[in-house]
C-alpha positions in Angstrom: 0.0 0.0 0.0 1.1 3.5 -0.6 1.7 5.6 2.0 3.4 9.0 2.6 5.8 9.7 5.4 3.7 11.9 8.0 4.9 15.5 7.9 4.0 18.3 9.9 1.2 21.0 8.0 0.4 24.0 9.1 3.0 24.9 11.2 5.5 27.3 13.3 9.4 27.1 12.0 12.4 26.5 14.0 15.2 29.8 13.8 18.5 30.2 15.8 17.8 33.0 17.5 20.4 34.5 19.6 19.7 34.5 23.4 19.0 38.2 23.9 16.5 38.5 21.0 14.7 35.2 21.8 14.0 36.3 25.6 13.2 39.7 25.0 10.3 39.0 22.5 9.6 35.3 22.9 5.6 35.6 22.3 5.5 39.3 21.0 3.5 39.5 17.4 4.8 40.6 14.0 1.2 42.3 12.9 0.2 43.4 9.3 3.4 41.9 7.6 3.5 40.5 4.0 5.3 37.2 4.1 6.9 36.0 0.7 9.2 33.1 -0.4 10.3 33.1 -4.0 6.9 34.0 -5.6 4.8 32.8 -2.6 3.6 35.3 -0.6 0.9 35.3 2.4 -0.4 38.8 4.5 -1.2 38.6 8.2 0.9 38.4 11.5 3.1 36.1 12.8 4.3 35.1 16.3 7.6 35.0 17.6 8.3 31.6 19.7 11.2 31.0 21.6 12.0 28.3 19.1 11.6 30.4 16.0 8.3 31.6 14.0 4.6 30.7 13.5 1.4 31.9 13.3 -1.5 32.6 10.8 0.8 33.8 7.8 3.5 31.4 8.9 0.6 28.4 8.4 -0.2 30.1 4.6 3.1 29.1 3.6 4.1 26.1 5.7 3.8 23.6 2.6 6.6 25.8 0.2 8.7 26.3 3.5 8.6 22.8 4.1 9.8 21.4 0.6 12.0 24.2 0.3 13.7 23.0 4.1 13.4 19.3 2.5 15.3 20.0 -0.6 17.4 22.8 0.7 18.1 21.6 4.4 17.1 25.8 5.0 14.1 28.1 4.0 15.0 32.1 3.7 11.6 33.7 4.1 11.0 37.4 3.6 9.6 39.5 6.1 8.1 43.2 5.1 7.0 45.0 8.6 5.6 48.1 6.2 4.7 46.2 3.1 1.4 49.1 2.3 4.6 51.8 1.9 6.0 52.3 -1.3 10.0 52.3 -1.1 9.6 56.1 -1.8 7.5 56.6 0.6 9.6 54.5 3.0 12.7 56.2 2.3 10.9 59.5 2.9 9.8 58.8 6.1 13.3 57.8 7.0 14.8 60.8 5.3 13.7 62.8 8.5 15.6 64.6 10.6 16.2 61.9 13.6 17.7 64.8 15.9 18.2 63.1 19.5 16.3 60.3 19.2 17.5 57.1 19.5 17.1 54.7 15.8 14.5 53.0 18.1 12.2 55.5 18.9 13.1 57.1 15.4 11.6 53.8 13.4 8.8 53.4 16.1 7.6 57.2 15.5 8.3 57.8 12.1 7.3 54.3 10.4 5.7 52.7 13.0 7.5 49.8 13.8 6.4 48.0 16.9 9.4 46.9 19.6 10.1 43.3 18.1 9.7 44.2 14.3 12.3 47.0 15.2 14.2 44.2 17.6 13.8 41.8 14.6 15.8 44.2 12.3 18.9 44.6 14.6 18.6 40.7 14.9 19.4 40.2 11.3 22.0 43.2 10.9 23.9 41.4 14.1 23.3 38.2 11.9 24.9 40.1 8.7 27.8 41.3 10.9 26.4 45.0 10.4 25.1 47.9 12.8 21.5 48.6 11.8 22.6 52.6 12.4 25.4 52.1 9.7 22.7 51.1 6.7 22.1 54.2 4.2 18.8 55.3 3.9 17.8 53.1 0.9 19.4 49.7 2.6 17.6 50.7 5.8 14.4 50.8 3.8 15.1 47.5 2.3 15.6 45.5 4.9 11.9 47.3 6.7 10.1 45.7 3.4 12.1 42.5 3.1 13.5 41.2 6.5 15.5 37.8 5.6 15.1 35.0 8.3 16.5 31.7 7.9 14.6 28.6 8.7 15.7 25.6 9.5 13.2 22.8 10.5 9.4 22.6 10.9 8.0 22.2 13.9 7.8 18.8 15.0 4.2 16.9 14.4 3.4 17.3 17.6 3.1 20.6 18.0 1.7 21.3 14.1 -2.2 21.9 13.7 -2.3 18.9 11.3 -0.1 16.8 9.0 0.4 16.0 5.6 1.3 12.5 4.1 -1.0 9.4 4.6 -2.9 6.5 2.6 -2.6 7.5 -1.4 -6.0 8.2 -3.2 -4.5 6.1 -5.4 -5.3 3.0 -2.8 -8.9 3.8 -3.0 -12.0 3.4 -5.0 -14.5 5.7 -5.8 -16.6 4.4 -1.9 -12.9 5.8 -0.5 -12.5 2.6 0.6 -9.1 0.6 0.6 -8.9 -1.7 -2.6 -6.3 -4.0 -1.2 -8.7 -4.4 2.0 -12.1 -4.6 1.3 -14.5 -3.1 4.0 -11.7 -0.8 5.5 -12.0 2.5 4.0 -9.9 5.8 5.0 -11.3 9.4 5.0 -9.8 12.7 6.8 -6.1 13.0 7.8 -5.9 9.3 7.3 -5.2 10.4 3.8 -2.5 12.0 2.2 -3.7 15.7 1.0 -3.4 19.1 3.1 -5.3 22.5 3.5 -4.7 25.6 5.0 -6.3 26.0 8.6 -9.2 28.0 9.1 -11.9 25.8 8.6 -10.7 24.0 5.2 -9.0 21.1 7.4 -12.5 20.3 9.2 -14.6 20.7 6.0 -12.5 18.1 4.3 -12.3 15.7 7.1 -16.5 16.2 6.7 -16.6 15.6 3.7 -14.3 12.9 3.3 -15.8 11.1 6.2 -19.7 11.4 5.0 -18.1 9.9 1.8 -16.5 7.1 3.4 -19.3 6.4 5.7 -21.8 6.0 2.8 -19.5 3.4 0.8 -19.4 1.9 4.0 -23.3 1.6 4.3 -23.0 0.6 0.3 -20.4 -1.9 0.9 -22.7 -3.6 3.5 -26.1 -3.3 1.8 -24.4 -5.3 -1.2 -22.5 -8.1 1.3 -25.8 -8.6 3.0 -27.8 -8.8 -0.4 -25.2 -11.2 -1.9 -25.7 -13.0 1.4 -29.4 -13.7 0.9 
């Protein structure tokens, strides 16, 4: 029988984040970021954990993150804090005059940055082996809209919101049951598809599980007859 390995699906990403970063904002939320990997991109907000990322956005894109960890042993995915602001208007903003202040409070007033997207930036230029205050104007900008953090593994199965892998449709007939054993028959995460989270997962499960439970009732109306 054909059956894919078990992987985790909608789910949070492990990243090495350095001590001081991870237990100053373990928990804090990245809100209204765009999220893009290659041509993939998801909008929404995304949670820091003390063992990397995850969250709503995160869960959009969990299947390309995945393959691209699988085939790649590492995932670069693209943060923009700002992504409604045009790189013009970006580079205006920080055009400014900072005067006294601090780049912190500058990026918090002027762009709007909350503490761990601005925390997040310094995390990378430490990362890059570069002070966030010695980025030009246009670099700074750059990074705001396109923040790269490295992933390395999915969370583990037990801690996704469901899987992927499972019994091939392939193994079943048109009743979803399993040809190779007649009156089992497979229907949910038992098989191997996925779906975002939000209400796909359940309807699917439903579905496939009103399915399955009628070729059941079939398969048993047509042993009983032959029975006769």
């Amino acid at each position: 029988m054909t059956i894919s390995p078990l992987r985790s699906a909608n789910c949070g990403f492990t990243v090495a984040w350095s001590d001081i970063f991870r237990d100053r904002f373990e928990g804090h939320p990245l809100k209204g970021i765009a999220l893009s990997l290659g041509s993939q991109t998801a909008r929404g907000e995304a949670v820091i954990t003390r063992s990397g990322v995850e969250g709503g956005a995160i869960y959009v894109l969990s299947a390309h993150l995945r393959e691209a960890i699988a085939s790649s042993g590492q995932a670069t995915l693209h943060i923009a804090l700002r992504p409604d602001l045009e790189m013009q208007d970006l580079v205006a903003q920080l055009s400014r005059p900072r005067g006294r202040q601090s780049l912190s409070n500058f990026l918090r007033k002027t762009v709007h940055l909350s503490p761990a997207a601005i925390g997040l930036l310094q995390e990378t230029a430490i990362a890059s082996g570069v002070s966030l205050s010695s980025l030009s104007t246009i670099g700074l900008a750059g990074l705001i809209n396109a923040v790269p953090v490295k992933l390395d593994s999915p969370a583990p199965i037990a801690r996704a919101i469901s899987t992927a892998g499972g019994i091939s449709f392939d193994e079943l007939d048109s009743d979803f049951m399993i040809r190779r054993v007649p009156g089992l028959f497979a229907a949910g995460e038992m098989l191997d598809w996925e779906a975002p989270t939000g209400g796909y997962l359940l309807q699917a499960s439903f579905a496939t599980g009103a399915a399955a439970g009628r070729g059941a009732l079939k398969w048993l109306e047509s042993r009983m007859a032959n029975s006769e």
